[in-house]
C-alpha positions, 0 to 999 in steps of 0.5 A: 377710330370709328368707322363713321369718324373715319368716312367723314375724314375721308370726305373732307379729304377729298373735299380737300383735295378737290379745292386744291386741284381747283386753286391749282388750276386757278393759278396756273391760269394765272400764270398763263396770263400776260398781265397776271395780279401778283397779290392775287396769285400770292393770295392763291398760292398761300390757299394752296400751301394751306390746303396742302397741310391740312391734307397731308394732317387728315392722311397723317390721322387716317393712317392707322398707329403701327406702334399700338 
């Protein structure tokens, strides 16, 4: 992997987890609220689990091949 490939995988890495925190926040917010939107929350939490696969995707590809 290049070195250039490998600084824009880890920006959008952070990128990444940067919008995680933020759902997170959001949702626990959320949760505080006495009259908390349900569908919203959902909504949210769905974003949440799908930003968390792509992260754990760019870690998988950012980890060098022990095999080769």
């Amino acid at each position: 992997m290049s070195d250039n490939n490998s600084c824009d995988l880890t920006l959008e890495l952070l990128d990444l987890q940067s919008q995680h925190q933020t759902l997170d926040e959001e949702i626990e917010k959320l949760h505080a609220s006495v009259y908390a939107d349900q569908l919203k929350l959902q909504r949210l939490k769905r974003e949440k689990l799908r930003l968390k696969d792509l992260i754990t995707r760019l870690r998988c590809r950012l980890i060098p091949d022990l095999d080769a």
